[in-house]
N, C-alpha and C positions, 0 to 999 in steps of 0.2 A: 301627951307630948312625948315624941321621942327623944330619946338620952343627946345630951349634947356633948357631943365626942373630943379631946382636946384639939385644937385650934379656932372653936365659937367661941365668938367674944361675949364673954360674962362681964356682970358690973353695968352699971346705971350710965345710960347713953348723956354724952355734953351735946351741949350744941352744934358743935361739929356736926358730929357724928350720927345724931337724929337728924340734920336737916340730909345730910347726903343718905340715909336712911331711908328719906321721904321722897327725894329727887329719882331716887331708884324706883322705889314702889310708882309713884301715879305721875311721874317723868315735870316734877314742878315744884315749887316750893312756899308756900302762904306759910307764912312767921307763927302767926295763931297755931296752926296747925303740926309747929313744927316744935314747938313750946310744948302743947300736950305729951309729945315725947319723952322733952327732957327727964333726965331720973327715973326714965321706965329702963328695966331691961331689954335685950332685944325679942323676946318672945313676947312680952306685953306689950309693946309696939305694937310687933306685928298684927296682934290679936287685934289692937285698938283699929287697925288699918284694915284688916279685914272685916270688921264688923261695921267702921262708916264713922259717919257723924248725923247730925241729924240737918233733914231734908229741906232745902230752902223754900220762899215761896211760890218757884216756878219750878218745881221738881215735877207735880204731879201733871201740869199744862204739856211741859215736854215729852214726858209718856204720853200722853194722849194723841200729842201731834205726830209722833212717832207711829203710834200703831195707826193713826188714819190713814199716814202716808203711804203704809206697808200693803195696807186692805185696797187704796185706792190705784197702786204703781206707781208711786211718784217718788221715781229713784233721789230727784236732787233737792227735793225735801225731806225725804228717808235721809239722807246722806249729811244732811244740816241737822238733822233733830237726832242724829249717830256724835256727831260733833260735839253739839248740846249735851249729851250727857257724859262726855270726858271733861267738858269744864265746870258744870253743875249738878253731876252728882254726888249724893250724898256717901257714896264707893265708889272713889276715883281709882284704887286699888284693882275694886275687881275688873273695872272697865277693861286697863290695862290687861290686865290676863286674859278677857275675854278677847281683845286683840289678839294675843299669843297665840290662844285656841285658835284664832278664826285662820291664823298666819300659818301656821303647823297642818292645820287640814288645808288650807290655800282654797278656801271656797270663797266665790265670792259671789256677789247681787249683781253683774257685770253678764254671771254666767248661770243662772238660777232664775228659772222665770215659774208660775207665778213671783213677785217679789216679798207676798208672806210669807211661804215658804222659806227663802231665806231669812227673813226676820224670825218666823218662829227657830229656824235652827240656831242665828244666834243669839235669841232670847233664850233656850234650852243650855246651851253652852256659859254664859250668863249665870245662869239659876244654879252651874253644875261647879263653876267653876277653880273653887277649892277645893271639891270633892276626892276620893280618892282616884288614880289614873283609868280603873278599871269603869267607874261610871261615866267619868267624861267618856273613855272610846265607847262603851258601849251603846250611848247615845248620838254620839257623832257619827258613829263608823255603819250605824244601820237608819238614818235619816237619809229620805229619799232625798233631799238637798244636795248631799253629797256626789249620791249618783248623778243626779241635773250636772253638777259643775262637772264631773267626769264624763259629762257625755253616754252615759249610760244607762240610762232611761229602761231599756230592753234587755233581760240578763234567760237569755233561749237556754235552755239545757244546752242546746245543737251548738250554740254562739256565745259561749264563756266571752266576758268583758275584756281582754289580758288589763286592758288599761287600768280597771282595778288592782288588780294585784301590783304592776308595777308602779303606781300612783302610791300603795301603802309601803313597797318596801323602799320607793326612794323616800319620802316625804316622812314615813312615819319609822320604821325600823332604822332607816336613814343608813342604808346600802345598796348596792350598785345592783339594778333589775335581770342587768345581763349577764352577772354571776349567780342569781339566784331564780331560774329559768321555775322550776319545779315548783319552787313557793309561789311565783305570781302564779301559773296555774291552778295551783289549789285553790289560792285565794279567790281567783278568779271563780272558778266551779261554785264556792261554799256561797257564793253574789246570785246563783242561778236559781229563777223562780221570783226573780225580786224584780218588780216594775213600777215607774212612774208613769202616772196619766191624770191628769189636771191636779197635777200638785198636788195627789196623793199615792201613797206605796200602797201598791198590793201584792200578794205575796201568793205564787200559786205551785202547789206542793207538786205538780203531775211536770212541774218546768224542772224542778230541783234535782239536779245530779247528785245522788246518793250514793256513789261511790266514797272510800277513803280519801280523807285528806290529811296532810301534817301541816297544821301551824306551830311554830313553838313545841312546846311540850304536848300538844295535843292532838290528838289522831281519834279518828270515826267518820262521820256522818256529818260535817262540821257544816255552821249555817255561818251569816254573817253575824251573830250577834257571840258566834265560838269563836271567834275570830278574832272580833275586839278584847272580848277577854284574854286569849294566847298569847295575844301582842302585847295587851297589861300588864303579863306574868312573865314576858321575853328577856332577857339583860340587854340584849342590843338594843331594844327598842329604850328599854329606860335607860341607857348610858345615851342615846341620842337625845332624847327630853330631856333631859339632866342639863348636857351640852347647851339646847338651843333656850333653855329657860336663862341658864345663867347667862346667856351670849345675848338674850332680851331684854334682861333686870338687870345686870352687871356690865360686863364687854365682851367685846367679841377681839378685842386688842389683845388680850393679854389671853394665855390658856388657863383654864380654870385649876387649881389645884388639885395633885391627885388623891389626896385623902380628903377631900371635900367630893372630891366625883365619887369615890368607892361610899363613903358615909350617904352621900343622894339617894347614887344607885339601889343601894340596900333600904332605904326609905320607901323609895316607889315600891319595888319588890315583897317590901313588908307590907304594901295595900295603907298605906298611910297617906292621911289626906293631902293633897297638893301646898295645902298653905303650913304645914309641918314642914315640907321638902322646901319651901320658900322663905322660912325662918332659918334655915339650913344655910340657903344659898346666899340671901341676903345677910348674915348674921357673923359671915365669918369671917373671922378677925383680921386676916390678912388684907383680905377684898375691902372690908370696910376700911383700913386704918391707911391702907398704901395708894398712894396717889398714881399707882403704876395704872389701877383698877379704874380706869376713869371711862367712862363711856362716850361716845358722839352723839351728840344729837340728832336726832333725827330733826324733819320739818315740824312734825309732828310735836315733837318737845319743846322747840323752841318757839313755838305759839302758845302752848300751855304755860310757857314758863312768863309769860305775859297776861294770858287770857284768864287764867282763873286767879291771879293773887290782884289783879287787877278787875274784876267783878267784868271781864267781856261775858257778852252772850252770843252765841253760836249764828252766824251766817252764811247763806247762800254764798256770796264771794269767798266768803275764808275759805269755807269747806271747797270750794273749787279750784282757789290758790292753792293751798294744801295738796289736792289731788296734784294739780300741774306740776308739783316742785318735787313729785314722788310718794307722797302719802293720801290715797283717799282711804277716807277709812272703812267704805267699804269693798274694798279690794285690796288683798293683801300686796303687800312689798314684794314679797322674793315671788310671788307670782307675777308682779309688775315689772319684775327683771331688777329690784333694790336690794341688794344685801345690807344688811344694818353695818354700822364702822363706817372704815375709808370712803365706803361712798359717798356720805353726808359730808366730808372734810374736804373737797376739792375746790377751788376754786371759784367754781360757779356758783356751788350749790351755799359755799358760803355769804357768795354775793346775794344770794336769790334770802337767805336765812334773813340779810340784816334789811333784805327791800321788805321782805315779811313785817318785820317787826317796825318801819316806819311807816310801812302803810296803817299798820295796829296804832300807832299814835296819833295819825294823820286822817285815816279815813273816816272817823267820826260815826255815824250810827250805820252805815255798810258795811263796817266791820265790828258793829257791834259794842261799840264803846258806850259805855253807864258814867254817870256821875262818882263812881269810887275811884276812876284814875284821879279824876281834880282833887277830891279830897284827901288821898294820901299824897298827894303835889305841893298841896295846903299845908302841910304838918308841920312841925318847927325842924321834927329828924328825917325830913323826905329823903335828904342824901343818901342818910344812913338802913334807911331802909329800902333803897333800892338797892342798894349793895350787899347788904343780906337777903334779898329776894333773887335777882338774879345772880351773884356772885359766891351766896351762902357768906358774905362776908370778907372773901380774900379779893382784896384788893391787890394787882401786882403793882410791885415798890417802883418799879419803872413808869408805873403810869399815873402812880399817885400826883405830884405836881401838876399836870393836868387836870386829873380829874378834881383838886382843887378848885386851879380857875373857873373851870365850869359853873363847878356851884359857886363860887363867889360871885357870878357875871351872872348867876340865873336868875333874873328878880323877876319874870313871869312865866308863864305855865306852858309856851313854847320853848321857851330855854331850860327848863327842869326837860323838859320828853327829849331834847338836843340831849341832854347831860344823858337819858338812859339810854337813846340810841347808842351814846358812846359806849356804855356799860355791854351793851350786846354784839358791839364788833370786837370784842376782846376775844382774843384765841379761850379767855379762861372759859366766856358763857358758853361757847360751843361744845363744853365739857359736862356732863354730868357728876 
C-alpha cells in the first residue's frame, strides 16, 4: 500500500462516513453492507469492497445468461443481464469501475459487431480492472474491439487510421488532437499492420510502418502495445485519469484538490495498482468529510439506490428506461453526448429520476420487484430504514413534519412506497 500523504483520512470510519464511502464506490447503499464498514479504516474498506462479498443464488444463472446472450447477439438481453450484474453482484465495486474503463475508452456494443467481441473486451477490462494503469491500457488499447468502435478495422501502412491517434489523445491523454498533429500520426503509424476480420485481430508485420515514432518518453519502432505503455508512463495522460476517476467516484462539481491530484498523479506514475489510486481518491479527508464533495446522480444510481437494498432483479424495461433517460450500460454516457454533473440536475431529468423510481414501486414483476421490498415494508423501523437507505440518514428539518405524517397515515404497503417516493424527490436523494 502506498504511504498515505497528510490530508487521507485515518481513524475508524462512523457511519456516516462508511455509508457515503459505500454510496461512492457501487453508487447505493444496503445497511448490511455498510455496517461491515464501520470501525474499519479506510484502506480496509476499501480492500473489503474490492474483494466483494460473497455470491448470491442467482449470481452464477446471470453469467450464464450473460455469455449466451453475447455468443448469440442478443444486444437487449446482453444489456439486462449487464444490468443484472450491477445489482447482483457479488463486486458491485468493480462493476462500477469497469463502467469507467468502458467510459474512458468510450467503446461500445452499439458500435462492435460481432457482440462477443465486445463482451470479451469488457469481460478482460473486468478481470483487469484494479490492476495497475499499464495493464488495463495495454489490454484495451491493442483489442481489436477497439478498433471496431474506431472504425478502424484496416490499419494499410499506405492508410494510417489518424482517427486513432486523435481518438487516444482526446479521450485518453485528454488534449486537443489539433495541437498535437505529430502525436496522432505516430500513434496512428505504430496501429499499422493491425486488422479486424470476423472479430478477430490479425497482425501483419509487411503492413507495419517501421519508421520512428515518439510516444511519451518513448521512441523507436513503436507497435501499439508501446503505445499503451508510453501513455501508462505519461503525466498528462495520468493527471487526466486521475481527473476523470475522481469526477466518476467523487464529483465533477467541485475541482479535485491539488495535493490529492499531485499524490494520484505520482501513484499511477509509480505503476501502482488502480484500487491504491482509489483508496487515495476515495479516502480523502476533505472529499469525504465536506458536503461541498457531493455528487449527482446519475439515472443509473438512482435505480441502484432502489434496486439493490431492495432485492430488485434486472429487466428488460429498466435496462431500456435507463438507456432512454441517458444511461445504457452498454454505451457509455459522454459518447452518448451525457457528461456526469449538471446534466443529471435539470429539470427533466429530475422528473424522469422520480417517474423511475415510482415505476420501481409500482411496476410489479416488469420491473423486477421480489418479496424483500414487502418485507422491509413489514418491519416495525421501515421508516427508519428507508431513511438511511436512501437518505444515509439525513433527514432535512424542513421536511421532517411531513415526513412524519406520512408514516403515521401509512397503515399499508401502498402508503409506505407513497412515504419512499417522497424520500426520492428530495433535492438530498439526488445527491450522492
Amino acid at each position: 500500500m502506498i504511504a498515505q500523504p497528510e490530508g487521507f483520512h485515518r481513524g475508524a470510519l462512523d457511519r456516516e462516513l462508511a455509508g457515503r464511502l459505500l454510496r461512492r464506490a457501487v453508487g447505493s447503499l444496503v445497511i448490511e453492507e455498510r455496517e461491515a464498514l464501520v470501525g474499519l479504516d479506510v484502506p480496509q474498506a476499501l480492500a473489503r469492497l474490492v474483494g466483494g462479498m460473497q455470491a448470491g443464488p442467482r449470481w452464477q444463472e446471470i453469467q450464464d445468461l450473460e455469455g449466451m446472450s453475447a455468443e448469440r447477439g442478443q444486444l437487449a438481453g446482453y444489456r439486462t443481464w449487464q444490468l443484472g450484474r450491477l445489482v447482483e453482484s457479488p463486486q458491485p465495486f468493480r462493476e462500477m469501475l469497469t463502467l469507467f474503463w468502458l467510459d474512458l475508452f468510450a467503446v461500445s456494443a452499439l458500435r462492435v459487431e460481432p457482440l462477443r467481441l465486445y463482451h470479451d473486451f469488457r469481460s478482460g477490462l473486468r478481470e483487469r480492472a484494479f490492476e495497475p494503469l499499464e495493464k488495463v491500457f495495454t489490454f484495451a488499447l491493442t483489442h481489436p474491439a477497439l478498433l471496431l468502435n474506431l472504425r478502424a478495422p484496416s490499419n494499410y501502412r499506405s492508410q494510417p487510421q489518424e482517427q486513432i491517434g486523435r481518438f487516444l489523445v482526446q479521450y485518453v491523454v485528454g488534449d486537443d488532437p489539433r495541437e498535437k498533429a505529430a502525436l496522432v500520426a505516430d500513434i496512428a503509424r505504430a496501429y499499422t499492420g493491425m486488422f479486424v476480420s470476423s472479430g478477430r485481430l490479425r497482425v501483419l508485420d509487411y503492413e507495419h510502418d517501421p519508421r520512428p515514432k515518439t510516444v511519451g518518453e518513448q521512441r523507436g519502432d513503436l507497435r501499439a502495445e508501446d503505445v499503451a505503455r508510453a501513455l501508462a508512463r505519461d503525466r498528462a495522460t495520468a493527471e487526466n485519469v486521475v481527473r476523470r476517476l475522481f469526477g466518476w467516484f467523487v464529483t465533477t462539481e467541485v475541482a479535485i484538490p491539488q495535493q490529492l491530484l499531485l499524490a494520484a498523479e505520482e501513484a499511477v506514475l509509480g505503476g501502482r495498482p488502480v484500487s491504491e489510486l482509489l483508496t487515495l481518491l476515495l479516502g480523502w479527508e476533505e472529499c469525504l468529510k465536506d458536503q461541498r464533495y457531493r455528487r449527482v446522480k446519475s439515472p443509473l444510481e438512482v435505480y441502484l439506490a432502489v434496486a439493490r437494498p431492495f432485492g430488485y432483479r434486472a429487466t428488460i424495461r429498466a435496462a431500456e428506461t435507463l438507456a432512454e433517460s441517458g444511461w445504457d450500460v452498454v454505451h457509455p454516457p459522454t459518447l452518448a453526448g451525457w457528461p456526469r454533473g449538471q446534466a443529471w440536475l435539470t429539470g427533466s431529468q429530475v422528473a424522469r429520476h422520480v417517474a423511475l423510481v415510482r415505476a420501481l414501486l409500482s411496476g410489479g414483476e416488469n420491473w423486477g420487484a421480489t418479496a424483500q421490498m414487502s418485507e422491509v415494508l413489514s418491519r416495525p423501523d421501515w421508516s427508519s430504514r428507508l431513511v438511511q437507505t436512501l437518505l444515509s440518514g439525513e433527514l432535512p428539518a424542513e421536511v421532517h413534519a411531513d415526513w412524519q405524517k406520512l408514516v403515521q397515515e401509512a397503515h399499508d404497503e401502498t402508503a409506505k412506497k407513497e412515504a419512499l417516493a417522497f424520500l426520492a424527490a428530495l433535492p438530498e436523494f439526488q445527491l450522492s
